[in-house]
BAMAR-461469 format. One record per atom (N, C-alpha, C, O): residue in three letters; atom name; x, y, z. Coordinates in pm, whole numbers, plus 50000, padded with zeros to 5 digits. Each point is the difference from the previous one (the first is absolute). Example, Ala and Ser with C-alpha at 12.3 -4.5 7.8 and 13.67 -1.06 7.14 Angstrom:
<lolums>
LOLUM  res  atom     c1     c2     c3
LOLUM  ala     N  51319  49431  50780
LOLUM  ala    CA  49911  50119  50000
LOLUM  ala     C  50090  50120  50000
LOLUM  ala     O  50104  49998  50066
LOLUM  ser     N  49861  50107  49862
LOLUM  ser    CA  50082  50119  50006
LOLUM  ser     C  49923  50109  50073
LOLUM  ser     O  50051  50111  50017
</lolums>
This chain:
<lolums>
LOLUM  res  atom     c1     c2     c3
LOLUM  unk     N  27829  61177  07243
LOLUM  unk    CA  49874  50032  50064
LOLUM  unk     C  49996  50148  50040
LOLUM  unk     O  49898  50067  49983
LOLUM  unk     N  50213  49980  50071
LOLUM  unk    CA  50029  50133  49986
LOLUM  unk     C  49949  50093  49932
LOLUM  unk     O  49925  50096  50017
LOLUM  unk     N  50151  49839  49873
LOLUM  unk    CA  49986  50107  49879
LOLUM  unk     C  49819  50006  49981
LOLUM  unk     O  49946  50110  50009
LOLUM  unk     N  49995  49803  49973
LOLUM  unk    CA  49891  49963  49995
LOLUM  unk     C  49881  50095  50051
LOLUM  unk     O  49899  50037  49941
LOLUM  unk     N  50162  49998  50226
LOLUM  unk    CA  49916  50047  50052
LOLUM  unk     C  50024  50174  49977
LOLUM  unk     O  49921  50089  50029
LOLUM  unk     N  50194  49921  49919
LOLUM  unk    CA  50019  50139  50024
LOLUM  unk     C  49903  50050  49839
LOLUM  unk     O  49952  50112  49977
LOLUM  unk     N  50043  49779  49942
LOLUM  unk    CA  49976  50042  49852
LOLUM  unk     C  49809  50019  50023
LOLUM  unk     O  49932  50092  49954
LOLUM  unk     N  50012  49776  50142
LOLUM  unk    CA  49873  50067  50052
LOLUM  unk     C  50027  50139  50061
LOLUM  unk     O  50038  50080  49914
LOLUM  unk     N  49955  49966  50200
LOLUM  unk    CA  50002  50074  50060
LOLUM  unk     C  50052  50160  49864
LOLUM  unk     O  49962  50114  50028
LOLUM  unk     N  50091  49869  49889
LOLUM  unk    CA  50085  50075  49907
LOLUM  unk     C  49837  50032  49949
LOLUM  unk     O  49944  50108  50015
LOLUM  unk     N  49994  49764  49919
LOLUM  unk    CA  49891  49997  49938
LOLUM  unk     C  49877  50085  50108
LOLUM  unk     O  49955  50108  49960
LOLUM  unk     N  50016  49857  50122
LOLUM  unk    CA  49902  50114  50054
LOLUM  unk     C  50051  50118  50017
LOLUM  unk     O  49919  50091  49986
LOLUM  unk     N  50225  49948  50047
LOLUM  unk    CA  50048  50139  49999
LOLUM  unk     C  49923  50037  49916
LOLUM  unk     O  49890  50043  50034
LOLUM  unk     N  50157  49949  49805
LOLUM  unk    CA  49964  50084  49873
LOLUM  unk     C  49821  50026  50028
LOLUM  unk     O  49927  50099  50010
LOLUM  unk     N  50055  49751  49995
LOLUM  unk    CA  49787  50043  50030
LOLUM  unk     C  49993  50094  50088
LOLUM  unk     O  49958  50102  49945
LOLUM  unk     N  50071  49920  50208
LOLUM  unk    CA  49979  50054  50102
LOLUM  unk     C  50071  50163  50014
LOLUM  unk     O  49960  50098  50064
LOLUM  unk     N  50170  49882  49840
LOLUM  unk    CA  50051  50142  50002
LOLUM  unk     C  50058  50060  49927
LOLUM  unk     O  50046  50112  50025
LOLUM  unk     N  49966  49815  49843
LOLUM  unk    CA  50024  50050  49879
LOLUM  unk     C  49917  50017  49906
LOLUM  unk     O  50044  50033  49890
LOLUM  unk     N  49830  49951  50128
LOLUM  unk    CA  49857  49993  49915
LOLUM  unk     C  49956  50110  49962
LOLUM  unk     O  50005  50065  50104
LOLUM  unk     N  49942  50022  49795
LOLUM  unk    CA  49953  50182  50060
LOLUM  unk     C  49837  49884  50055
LOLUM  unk     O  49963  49883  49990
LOLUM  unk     N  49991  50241  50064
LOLUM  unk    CA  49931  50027  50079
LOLUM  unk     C  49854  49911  49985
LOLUM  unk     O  49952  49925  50085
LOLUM  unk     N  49995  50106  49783
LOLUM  unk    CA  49888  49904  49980
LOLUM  unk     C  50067  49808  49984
LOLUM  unk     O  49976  49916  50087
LOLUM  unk     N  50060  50070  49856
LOLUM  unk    CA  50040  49848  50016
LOLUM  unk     C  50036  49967  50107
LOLUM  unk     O  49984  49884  50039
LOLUM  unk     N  50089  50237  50055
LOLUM  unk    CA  50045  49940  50147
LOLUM  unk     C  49876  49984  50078
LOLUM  unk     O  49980  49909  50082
LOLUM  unk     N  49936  50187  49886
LOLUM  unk    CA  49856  49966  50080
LOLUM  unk     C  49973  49829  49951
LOLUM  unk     O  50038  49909  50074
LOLUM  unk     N  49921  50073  49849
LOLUM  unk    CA  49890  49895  49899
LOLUM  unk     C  50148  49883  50044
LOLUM  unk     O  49967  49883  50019
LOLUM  unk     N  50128  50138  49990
LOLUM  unk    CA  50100  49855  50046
LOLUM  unk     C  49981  50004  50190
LOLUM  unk     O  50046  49912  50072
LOLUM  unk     N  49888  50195  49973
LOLUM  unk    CA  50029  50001  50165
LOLUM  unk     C  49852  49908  50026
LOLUM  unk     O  49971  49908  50077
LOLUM  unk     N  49940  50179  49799
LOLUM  unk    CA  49845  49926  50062
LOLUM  unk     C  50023  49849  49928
LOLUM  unk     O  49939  49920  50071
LOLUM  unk     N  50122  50010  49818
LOLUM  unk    CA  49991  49854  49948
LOLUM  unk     C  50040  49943  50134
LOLUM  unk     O  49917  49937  50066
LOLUM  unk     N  50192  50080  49973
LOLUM  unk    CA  50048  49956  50129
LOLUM  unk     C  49945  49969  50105
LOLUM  unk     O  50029  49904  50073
LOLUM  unk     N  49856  50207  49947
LOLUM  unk    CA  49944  49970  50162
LOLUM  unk     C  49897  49944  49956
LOLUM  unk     O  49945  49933  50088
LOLUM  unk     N  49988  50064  49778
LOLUM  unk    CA  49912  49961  50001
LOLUM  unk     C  50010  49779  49996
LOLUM  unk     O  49922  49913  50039
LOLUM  unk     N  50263  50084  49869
LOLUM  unk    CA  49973  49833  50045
LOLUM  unk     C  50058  49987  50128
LOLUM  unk     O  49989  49889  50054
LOLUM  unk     N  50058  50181  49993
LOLUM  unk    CA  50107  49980  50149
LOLUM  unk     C  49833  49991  50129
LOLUM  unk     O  50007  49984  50122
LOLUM  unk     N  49871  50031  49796
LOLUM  unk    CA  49913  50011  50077
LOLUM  unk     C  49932  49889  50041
LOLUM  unk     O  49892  49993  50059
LOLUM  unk     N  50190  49911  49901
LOLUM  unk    CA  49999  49828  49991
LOLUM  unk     C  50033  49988  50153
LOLUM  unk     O  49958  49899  50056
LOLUM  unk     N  50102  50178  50007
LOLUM  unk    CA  50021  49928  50111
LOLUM  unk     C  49902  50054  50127
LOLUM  unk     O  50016  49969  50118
LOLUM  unk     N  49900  50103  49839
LOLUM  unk    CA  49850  49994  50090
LOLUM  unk     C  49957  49900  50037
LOLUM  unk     O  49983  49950  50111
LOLUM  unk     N  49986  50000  49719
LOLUM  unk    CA  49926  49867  49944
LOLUM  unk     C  50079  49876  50029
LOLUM  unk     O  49930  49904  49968
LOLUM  unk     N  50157  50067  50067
LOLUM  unk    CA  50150  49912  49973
LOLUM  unk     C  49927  49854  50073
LOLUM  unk     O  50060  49893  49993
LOLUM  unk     N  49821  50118  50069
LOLUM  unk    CA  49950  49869  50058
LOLUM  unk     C  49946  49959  49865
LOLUM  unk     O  49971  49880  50008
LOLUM  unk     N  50007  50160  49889
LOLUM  unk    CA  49931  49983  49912
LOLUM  unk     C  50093  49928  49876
LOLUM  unk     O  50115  50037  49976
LOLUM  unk     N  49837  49884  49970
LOLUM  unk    CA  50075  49901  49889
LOLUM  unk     C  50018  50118  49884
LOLUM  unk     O  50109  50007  49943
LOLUM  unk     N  49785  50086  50023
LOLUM  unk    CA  50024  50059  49891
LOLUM  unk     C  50107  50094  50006
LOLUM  unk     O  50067  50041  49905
LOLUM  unk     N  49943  50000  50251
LOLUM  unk    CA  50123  50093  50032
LOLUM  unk     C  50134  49966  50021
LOLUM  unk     O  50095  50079  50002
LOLUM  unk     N  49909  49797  50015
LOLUM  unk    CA  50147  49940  49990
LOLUM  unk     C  50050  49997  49848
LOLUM  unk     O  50107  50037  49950
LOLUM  unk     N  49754  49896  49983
LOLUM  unk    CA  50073  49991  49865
LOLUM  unk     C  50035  50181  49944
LOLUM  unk     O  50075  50005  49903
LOLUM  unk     N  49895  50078  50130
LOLUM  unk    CA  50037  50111  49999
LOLUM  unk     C  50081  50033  50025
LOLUM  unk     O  50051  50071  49913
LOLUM  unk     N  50019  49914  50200
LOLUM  unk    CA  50113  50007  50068
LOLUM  unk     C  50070  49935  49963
LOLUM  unk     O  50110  50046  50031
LOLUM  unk     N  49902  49855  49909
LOLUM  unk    CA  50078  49930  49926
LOLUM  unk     C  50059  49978  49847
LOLUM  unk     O  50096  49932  49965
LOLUM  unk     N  49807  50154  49949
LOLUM  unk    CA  49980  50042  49849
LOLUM  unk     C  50090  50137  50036
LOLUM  unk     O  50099  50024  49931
LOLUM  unk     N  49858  50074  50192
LOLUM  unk    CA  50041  50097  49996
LOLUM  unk     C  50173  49984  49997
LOLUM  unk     O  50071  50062  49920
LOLUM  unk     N  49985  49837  50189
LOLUM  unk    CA  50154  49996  50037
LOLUM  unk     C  50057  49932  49849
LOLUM  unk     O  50105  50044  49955
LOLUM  unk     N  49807  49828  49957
LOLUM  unk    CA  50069  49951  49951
LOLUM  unk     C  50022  50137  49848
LOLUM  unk     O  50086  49996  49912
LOLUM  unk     N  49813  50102  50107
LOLUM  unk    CA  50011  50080  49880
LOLUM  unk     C  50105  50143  50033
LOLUM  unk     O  50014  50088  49915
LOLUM  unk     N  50046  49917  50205
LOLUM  unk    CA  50110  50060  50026
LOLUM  unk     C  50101  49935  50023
LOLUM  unk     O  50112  50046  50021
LOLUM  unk     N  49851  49818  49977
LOLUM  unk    CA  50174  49961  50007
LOLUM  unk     C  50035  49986  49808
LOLUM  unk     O  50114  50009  49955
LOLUM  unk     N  49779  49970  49972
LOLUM  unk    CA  50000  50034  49857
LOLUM  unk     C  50071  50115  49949
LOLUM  unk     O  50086  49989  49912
LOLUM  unk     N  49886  50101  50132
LOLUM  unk    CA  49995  50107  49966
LOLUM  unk     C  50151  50087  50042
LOLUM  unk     O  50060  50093  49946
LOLUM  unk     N  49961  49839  50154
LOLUM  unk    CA  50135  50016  50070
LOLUM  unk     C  50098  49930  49947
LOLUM  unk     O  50109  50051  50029
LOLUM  unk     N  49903  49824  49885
LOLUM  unk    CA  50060  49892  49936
LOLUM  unk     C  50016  50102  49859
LOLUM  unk     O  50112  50038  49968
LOLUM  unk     N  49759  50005  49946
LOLUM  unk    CA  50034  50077  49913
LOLUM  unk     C  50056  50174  50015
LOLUM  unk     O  50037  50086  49920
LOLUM  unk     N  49950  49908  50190
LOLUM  unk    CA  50062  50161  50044
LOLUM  unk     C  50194  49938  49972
LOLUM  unk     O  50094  50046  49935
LOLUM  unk     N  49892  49858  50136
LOLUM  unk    CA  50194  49999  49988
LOLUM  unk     C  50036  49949  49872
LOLUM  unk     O  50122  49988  49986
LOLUM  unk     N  49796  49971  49898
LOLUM  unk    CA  50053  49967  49871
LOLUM  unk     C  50024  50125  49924
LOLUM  unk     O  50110  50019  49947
LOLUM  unk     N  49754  50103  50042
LOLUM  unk    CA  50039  50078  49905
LOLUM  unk     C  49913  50124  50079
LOLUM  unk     O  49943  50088  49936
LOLUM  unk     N  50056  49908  50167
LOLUM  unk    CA  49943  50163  50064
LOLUM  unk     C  49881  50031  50030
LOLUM  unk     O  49922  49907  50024
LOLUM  unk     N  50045  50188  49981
LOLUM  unk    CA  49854  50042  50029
LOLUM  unk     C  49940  50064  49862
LOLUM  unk     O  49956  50108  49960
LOLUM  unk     N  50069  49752  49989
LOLUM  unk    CA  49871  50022  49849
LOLUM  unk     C  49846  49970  49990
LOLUM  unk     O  49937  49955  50096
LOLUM  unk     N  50007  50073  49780
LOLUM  unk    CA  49832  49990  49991
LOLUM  unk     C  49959  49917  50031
LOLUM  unk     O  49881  49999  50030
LOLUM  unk     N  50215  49860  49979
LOLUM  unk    CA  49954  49863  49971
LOLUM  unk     C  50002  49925  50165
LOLUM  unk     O  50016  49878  50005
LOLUM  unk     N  49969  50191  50110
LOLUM  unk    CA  50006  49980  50127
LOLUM  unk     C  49892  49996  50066
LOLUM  unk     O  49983  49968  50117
LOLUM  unk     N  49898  50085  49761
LOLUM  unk    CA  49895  49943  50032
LOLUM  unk     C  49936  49819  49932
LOLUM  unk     O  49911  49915  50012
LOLUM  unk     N  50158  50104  49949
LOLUM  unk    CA  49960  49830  49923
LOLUM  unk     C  49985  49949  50144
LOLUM  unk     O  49913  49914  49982
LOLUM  unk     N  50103  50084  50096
LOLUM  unk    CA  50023  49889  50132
LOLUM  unk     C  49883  50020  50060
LOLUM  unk     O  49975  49926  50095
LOLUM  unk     N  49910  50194  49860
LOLUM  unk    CA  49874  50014  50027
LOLUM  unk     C  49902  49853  49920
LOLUM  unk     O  49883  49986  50034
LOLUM  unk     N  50144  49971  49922
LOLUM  unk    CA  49910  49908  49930
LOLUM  unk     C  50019  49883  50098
LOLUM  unk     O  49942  49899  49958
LOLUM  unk     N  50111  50086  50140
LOLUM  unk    CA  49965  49903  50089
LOLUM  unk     C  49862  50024  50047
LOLUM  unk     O  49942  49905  50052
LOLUM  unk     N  49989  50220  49937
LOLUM  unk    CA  49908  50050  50067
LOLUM  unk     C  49833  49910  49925
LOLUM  unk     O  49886  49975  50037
LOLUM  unk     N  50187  50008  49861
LOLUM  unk    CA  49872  49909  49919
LOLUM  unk     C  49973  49867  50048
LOLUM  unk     O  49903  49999  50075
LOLUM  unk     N  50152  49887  49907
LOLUM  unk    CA  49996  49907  50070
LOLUM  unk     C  49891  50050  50158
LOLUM  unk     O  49885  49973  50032
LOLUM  unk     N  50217  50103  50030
LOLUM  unk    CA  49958  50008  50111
LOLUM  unk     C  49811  50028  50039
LOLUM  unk     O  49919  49944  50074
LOLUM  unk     N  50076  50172  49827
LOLUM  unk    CA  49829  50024  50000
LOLUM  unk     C  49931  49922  49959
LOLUM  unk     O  49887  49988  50047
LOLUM  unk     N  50164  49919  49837
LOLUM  unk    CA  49914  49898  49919
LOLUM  unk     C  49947  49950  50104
LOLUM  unk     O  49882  50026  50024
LOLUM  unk     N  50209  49875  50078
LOLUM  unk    CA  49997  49910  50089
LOLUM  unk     C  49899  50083  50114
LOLUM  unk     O  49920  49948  50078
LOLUM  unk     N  50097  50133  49911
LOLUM  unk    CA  49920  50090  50158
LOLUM  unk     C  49855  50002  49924
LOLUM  unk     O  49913  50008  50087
LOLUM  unk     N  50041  49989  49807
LOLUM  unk    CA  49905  50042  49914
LOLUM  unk     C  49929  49818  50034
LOLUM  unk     O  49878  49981  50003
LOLUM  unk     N  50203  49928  50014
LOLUM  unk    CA  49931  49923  50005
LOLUM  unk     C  49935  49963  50134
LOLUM  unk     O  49927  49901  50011
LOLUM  unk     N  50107  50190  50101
LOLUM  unk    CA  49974  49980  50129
LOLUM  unk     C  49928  50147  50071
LOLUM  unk     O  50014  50059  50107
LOLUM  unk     N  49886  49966  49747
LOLUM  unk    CA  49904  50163  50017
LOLUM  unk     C  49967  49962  50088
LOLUM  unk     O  50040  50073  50090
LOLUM  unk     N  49863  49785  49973
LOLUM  unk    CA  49922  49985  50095
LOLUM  unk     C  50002  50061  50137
LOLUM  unk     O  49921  50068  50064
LOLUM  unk     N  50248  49861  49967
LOLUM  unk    CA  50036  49967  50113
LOLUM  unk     C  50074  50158  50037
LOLUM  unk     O  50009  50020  50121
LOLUM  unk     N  50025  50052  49822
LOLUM  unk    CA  50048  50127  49957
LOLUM  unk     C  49892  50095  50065
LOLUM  unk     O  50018  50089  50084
LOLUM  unk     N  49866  49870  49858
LOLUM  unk    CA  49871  50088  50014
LOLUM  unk     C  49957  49993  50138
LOLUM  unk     O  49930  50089  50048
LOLUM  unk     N  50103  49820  50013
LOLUM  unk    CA  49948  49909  50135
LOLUM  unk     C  50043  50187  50116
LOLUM  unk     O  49919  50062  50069
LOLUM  unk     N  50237  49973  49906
LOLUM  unk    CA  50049  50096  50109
LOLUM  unk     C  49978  50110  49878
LOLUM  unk     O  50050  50008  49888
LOLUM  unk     N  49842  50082  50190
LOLUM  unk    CA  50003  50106  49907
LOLUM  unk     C  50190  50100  49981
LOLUM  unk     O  50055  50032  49895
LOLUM  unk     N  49985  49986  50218
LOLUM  unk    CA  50124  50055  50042
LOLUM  unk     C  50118  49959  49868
LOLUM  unk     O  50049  50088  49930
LOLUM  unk     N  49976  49800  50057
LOLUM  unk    CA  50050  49928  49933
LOLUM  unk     C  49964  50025  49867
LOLUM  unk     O  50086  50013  49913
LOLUM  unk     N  49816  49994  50068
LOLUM  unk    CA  49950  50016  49875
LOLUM  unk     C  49972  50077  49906
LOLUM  unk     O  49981  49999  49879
LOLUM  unk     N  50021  50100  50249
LOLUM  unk    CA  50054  50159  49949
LOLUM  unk     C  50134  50062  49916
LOLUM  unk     O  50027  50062  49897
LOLUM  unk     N  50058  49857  50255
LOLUM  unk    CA  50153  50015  49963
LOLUM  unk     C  50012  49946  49857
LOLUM  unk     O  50044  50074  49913
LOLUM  unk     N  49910  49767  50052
LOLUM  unk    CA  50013  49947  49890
LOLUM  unk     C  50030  50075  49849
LOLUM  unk     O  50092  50015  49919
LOLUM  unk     N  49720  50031  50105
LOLUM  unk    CA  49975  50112  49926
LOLUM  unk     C  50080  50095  49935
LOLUM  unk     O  50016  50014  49879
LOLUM  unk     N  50036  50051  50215
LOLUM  unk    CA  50108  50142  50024
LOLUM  unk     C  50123  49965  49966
LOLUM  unk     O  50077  50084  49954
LOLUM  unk     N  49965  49761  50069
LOLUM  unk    CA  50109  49966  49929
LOLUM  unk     C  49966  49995  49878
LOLUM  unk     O  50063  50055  49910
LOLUM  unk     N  49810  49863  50071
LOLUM  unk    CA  50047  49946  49827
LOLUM  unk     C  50013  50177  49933
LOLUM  unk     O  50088  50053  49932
LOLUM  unk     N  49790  49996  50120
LOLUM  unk    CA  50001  50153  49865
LOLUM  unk     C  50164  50087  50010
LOLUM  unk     O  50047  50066  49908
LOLUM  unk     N  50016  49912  50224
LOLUM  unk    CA  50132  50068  50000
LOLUM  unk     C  50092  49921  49937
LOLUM  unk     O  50091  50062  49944
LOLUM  unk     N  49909  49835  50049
LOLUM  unk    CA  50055  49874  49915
LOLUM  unk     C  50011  50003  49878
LOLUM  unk     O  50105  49975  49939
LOLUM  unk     N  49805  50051  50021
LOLUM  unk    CA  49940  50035  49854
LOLUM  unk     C  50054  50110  49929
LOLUM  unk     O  50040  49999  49883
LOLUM  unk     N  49957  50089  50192
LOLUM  unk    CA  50040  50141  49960
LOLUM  unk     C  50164  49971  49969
LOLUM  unk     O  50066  50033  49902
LOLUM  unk     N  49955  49926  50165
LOLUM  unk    CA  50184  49952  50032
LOLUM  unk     C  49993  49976  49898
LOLUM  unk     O  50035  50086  49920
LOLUM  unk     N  49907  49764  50022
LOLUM  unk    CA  50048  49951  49882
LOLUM  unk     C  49977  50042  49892
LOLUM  unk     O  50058  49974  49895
LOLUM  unk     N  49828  50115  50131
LOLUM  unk    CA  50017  50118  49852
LOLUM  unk     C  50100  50044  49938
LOLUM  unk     O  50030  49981  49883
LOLUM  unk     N  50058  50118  50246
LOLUM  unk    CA  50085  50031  50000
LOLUM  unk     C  50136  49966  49949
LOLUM  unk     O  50072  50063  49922
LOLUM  unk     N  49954  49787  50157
LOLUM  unk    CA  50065  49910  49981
LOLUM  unk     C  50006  49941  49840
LOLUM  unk     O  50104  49951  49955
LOLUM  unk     N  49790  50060  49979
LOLUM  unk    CA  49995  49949  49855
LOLUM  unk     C  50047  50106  49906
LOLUM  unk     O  50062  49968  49898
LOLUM  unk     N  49908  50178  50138
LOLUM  unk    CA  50084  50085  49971
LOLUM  unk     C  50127  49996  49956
LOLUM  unk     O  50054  49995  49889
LOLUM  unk     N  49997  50009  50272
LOLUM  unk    CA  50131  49948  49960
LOLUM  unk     C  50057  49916  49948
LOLUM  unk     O  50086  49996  49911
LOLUM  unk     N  49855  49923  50156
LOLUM  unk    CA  50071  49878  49909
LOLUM  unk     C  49992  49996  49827
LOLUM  unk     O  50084  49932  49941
LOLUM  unk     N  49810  50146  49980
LOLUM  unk    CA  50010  49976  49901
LOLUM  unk     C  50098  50125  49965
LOLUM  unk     O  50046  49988  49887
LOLUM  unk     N  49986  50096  50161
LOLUM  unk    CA  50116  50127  49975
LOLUM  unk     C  50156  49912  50022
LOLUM  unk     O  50106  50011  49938
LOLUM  unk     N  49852  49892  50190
LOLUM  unk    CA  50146  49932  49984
LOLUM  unk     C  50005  49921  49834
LOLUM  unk     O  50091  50006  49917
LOLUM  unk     N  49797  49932  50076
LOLUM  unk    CA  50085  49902  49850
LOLUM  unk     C  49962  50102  49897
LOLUM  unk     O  49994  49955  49885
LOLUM  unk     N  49983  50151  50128
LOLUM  unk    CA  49980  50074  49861
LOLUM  unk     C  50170  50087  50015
LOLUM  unk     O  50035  50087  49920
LOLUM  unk     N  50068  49857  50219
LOLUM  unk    CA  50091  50069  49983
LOLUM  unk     C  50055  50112  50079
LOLUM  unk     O  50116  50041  49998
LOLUM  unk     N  49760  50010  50087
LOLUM  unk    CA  50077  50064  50131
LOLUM  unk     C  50067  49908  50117
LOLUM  unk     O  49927  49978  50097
LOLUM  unk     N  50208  49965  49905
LOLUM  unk    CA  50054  49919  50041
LOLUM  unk     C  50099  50055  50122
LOLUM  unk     O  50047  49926  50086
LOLUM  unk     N  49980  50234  49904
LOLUM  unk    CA  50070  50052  50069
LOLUM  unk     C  49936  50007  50185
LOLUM  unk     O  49887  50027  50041
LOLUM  unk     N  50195  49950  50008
LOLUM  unk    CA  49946  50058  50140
LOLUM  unk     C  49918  50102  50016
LOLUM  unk     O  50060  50101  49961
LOLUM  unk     N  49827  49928  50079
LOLUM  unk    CA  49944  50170  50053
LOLUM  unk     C  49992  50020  50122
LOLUM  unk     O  49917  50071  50057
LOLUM  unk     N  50172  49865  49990
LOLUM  unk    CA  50022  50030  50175
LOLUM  unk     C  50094  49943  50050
LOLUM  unk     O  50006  49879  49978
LOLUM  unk     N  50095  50179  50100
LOLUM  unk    CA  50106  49978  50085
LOLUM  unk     C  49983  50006  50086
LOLUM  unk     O  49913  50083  50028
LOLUM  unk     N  50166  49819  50119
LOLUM  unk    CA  50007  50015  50080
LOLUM  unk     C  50108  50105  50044
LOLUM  unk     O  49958  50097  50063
LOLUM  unk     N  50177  49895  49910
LOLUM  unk    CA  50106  50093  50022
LOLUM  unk     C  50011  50100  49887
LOLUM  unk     O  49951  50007  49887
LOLUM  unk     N  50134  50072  50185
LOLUM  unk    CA  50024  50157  49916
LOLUM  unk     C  50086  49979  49862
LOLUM  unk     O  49988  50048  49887
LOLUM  unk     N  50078  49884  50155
LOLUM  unk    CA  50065  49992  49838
LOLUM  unk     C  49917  49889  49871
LOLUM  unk     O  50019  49983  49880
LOLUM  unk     N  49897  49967  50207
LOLUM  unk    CA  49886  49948  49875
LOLUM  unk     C  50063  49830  49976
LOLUM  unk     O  49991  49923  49904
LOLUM  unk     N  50058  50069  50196
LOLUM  unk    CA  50084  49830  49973
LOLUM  unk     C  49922  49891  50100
LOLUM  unk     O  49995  49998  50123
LOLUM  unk     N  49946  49911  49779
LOLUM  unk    CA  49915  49938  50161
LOLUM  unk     C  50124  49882  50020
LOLUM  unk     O  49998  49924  50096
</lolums>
């Protein structure tokens, strides 16, 4: 469990301080923007947020200790589908708190953008960029 937590925590290092500069922005704002679930957190749509969000870093953290901080660490973004489908079916009730609905909003288009991104990579991972592009430590050994 240890190890576990240090390999998260390893994993936001690289986002938070090994990133250059534009991706460290665009990974600081993905962040606050779902961590913004807990405004909303009385709210069903914000739990399941909060909950897509933890189960897609403990993903991501599971594949950080197999083979590093590769392209394919965004795959754990596609929990994010499910998630909107389902919110898509509850526009109504969504629409009811404008506040909420905003945030919604602001997630899905930052969401989106992610997984642009995310498809990127991921298709650079199976076309074969398999190597790490980010370390946590100096000698490049995660």
């Amino acid at each position: 469990m240890f190890r576990f937590l240090a390999n998260m925590l390893e994993v936001f290092g690289v986002v938070f301080l090994r990133f250059h500069l534009v991706p460290r922005l665009w990974c600081a704002w993905l962040v606050g923007v779902n961590l913004a679930c807990l405004w909303f957190i009385g709210h069903i749509e914000a739990q399941i947020v909060l909950a897509v969000t933890a189960a897609a870093v403990v993903t991501q953290t599971l594949v950080y200790q197999r083979i590093g901080f590769t392209r394919i660490l965004g795959v754990a973004h596609l929990m994010w589908l499910p998630m909107f489908a389902w919110m898509a079916t509850r526009i109504d009730t969504i629409a009811a708190d404008p506040g909420l609905a905003n945030w919604l909003a602001l997630l899905f288009a930052t969401n989106l953008v992610s997984a642009i991104v995310d498809t990127i990579d991921a298709t650079r991972f199976l076309r074969g960029e398999r190597t790490p592009h980010y370390c946590w430590n100096p000698a490049g050994q995660n």
